[in-house]
C-alpha positions as CSV (number, residue, x, y, z in Angstrom):
1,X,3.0,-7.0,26.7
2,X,3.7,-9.3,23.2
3,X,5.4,-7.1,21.3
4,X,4.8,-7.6,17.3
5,X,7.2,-6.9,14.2
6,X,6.2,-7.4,10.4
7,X,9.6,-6.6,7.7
8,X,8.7,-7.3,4.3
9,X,11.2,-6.9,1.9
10,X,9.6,-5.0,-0.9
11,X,7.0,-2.5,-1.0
12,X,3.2,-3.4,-0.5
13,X,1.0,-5.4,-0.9
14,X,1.5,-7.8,2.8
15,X,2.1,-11.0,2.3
16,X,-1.7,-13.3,2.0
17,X,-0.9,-15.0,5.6
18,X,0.8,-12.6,7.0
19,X,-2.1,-9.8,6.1
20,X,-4.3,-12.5,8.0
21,X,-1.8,-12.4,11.4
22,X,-2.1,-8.4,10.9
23,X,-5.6,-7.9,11.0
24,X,-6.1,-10.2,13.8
25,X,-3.6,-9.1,16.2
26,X,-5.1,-5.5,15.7
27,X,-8.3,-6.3,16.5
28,X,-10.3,-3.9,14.8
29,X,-9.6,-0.2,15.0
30,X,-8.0,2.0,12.7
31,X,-4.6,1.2,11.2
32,X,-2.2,4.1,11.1
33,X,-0.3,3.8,7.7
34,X,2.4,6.2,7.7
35,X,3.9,7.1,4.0
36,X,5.7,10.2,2.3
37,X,4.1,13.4,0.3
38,X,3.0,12.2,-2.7
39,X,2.0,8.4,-1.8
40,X,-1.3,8.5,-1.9
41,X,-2.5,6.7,-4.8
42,X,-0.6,3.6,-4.3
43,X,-2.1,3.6,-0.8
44,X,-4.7,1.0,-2.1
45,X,-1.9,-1.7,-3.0
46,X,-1.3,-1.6,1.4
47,X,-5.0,-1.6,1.9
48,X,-6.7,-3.7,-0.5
49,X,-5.8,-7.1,0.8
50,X,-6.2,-6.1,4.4
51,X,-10.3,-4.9,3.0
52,X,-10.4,-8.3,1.6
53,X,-10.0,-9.8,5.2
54,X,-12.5,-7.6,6.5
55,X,-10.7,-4.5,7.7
56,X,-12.1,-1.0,6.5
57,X,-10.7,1.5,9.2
58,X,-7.3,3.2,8.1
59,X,-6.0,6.5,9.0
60,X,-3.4,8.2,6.6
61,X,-0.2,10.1,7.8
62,X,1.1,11.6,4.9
63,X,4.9,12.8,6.0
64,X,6.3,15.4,6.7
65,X,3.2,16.9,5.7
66,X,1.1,15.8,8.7
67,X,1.5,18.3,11.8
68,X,4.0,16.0,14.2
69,X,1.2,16.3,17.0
70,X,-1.5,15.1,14.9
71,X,0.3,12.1,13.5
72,X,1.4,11.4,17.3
73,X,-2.5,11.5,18.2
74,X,-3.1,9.3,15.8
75,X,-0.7,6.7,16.1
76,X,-1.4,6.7,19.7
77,X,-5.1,5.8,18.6
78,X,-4.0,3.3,16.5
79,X,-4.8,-0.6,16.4
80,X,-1.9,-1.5,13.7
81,X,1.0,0.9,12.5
82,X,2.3,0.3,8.7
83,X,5.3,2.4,7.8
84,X,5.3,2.2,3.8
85,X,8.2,1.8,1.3
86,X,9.9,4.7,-0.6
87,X,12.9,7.0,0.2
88,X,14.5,5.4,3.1
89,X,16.5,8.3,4.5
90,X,13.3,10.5,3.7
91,X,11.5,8.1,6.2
92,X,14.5,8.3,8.6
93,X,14.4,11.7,8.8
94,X,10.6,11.7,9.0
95,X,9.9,9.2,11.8
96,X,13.1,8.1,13.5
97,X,14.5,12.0,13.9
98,X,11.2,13.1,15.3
99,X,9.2,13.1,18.3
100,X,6.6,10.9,16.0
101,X,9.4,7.9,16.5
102,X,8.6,7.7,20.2
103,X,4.8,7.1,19.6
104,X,5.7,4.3,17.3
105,X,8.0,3.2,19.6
106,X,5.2,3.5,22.4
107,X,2.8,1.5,20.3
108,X,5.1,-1.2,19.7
109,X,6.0,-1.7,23.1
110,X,2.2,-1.7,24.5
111,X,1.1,-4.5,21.8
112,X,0.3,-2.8,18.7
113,X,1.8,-4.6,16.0
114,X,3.9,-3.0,13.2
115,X,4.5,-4.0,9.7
116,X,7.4,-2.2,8.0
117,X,7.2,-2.5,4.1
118,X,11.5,-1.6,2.2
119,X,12.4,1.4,3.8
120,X,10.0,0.9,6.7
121,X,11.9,-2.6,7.3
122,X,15.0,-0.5,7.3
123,X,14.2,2.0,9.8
124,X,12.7,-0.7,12.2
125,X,15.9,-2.6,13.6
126,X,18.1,-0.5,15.8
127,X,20.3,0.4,13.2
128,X,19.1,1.6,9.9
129,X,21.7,1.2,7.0
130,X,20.9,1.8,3.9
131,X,22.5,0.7,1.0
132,X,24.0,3.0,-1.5
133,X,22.1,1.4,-4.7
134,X,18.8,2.1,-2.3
135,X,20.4,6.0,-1.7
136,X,21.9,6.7,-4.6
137,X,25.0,7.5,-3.3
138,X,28.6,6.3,-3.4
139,X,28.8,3.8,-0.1
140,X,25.9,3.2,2.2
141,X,24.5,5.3,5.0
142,X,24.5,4.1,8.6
143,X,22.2,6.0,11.3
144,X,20.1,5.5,13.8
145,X,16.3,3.6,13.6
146,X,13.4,3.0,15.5
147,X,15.3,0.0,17.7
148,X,12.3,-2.0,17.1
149,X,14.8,-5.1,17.0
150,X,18.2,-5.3,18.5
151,X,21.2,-6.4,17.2
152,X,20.1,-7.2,13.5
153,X,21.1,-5.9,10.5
154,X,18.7,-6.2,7.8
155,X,18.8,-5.6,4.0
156,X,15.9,-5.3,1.5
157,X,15.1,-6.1,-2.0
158,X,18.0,-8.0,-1.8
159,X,17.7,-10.7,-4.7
160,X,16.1,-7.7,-7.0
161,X,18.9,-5.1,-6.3
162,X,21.9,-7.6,-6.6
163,X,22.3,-7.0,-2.4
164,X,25.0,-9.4,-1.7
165,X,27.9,-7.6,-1.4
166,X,25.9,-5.1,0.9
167,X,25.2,-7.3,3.2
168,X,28.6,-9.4,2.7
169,X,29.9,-5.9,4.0
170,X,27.7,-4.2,6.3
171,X,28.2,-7.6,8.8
172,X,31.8,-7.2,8.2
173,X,31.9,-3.4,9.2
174,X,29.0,-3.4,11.9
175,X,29.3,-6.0,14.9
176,X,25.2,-7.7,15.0
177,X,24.0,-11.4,16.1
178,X,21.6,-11.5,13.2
179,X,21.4,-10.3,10.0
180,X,18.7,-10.8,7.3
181,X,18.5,-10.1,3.1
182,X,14.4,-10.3,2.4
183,X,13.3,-10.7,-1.4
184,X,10.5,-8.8,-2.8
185,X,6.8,-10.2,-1.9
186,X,8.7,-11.3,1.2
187,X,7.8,-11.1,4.9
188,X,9.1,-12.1,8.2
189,X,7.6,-12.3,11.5
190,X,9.2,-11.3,14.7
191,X,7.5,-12.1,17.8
192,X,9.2,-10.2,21.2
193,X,12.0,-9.5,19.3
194,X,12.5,-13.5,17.8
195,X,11.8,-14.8,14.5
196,X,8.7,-17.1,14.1
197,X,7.7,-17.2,10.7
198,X,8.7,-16.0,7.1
199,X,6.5,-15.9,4.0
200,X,7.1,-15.2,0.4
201,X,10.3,-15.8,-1.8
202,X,13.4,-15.9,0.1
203,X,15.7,-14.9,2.8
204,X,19.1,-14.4,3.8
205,X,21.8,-14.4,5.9
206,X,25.3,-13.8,6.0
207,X,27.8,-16.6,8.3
208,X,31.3,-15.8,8.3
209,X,31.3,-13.9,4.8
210,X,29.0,-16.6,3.3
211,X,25.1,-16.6,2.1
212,X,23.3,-18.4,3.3
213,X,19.6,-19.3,2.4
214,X,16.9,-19.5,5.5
215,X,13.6,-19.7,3.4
């Protein structure tokens, strides 16, 4: 089965061609958008391009609100999955530490593509670090995510929140084959697990201790 992998490295809206890819690759059907208590206003900036294509149907998972088996149901119903921007170890410990993380997991594997917006890109790869200018604390926090993509390291906002020296050394401390810094209004497209196409402002990587720009 394809497996399919939006990161975008800000919060909402998608990107205009990569909203395009989304909608068609689910196929109508209701898009399970998955966000913290307290998100629902902005829900429209994830949802108002996607209506522009032609896509109505979304079901919302407010966390950790939503009864665990109910948002499982629905995910497992699902056609798309968006995981929103916001607190990135509140979505951590929302989706990745919970049975809900399987179902996403599930989803991805069987074809259902998945866009990650911020902290939703974080949570994706198989590592999650987040950086302590996202946390607010003194160094950055490394645990587990959804293992969505292997062996990447991926930082967001990363133009906007001065990200270099995060990413300079998160590669140094944590052995991955790819890493990735994504700007704002910035996506990327992995298809089985391999890069295809980016869209948007710029991104990153780091070689041997030096940036380097891929788009």
């Amino acid at each position: 089965m394809n497996k399919h992998l939006f990161l975008f490295g800000g919060g909402s809206p998608f990107t205009p061609n990569f909203a395009m890819e989304f909608v068609k690759l689910c196929s109508g059907g209701d898009i399970a958008i998955l966000f913290l208590d307290g998100g629902e206003p902005i829900m429209p900036r994830y949802t108002n391009l996607l209506e522009e294509i032609g896509h109505h149907d979304f079901t919302y998972i407010p966390l950790p609100s939503t009864p665990i088996d109910h948002a499982i149901s629905k995910i497992n119903q699902s056609s798309g999955v968006i995981i929103c921007g916001g607190d990135s170890l509140g979505y951590a410990n929302c989706i990745v530490d919970t049975p809900i993380s399987r179902s996403v997991i599930q989803a991805y594997e069987n074809g259902i593509p998945i866009a990650g917006f911020s902290a939703g890109a974080l949570i994706s790869p198989e590592v999650c670090v987040v950086s302590a200018r996202d946390s607010g604390l003194q160094n950055y926090v490394k645990r587990k995510g959804l293992g969505l993509l292997p062996d990447t390291l991926v930082a967001v906002h990363f133009t906007e929140w001065n990200e270099v020296n995060h990413l300079k050394q998160i590669t140094h401390d944590i052995p991955s084959t790819y890493n990735y810094g994504i700007d704002e209004q910035t996506g990327m497209y992995f298809h089985n697990e391999t890069l295809v196409d980016m869209e948007g402002r710029g991104v990153y990587t780091m070689k041997n201790g030096s940036l380097m720009q891929m788009y």
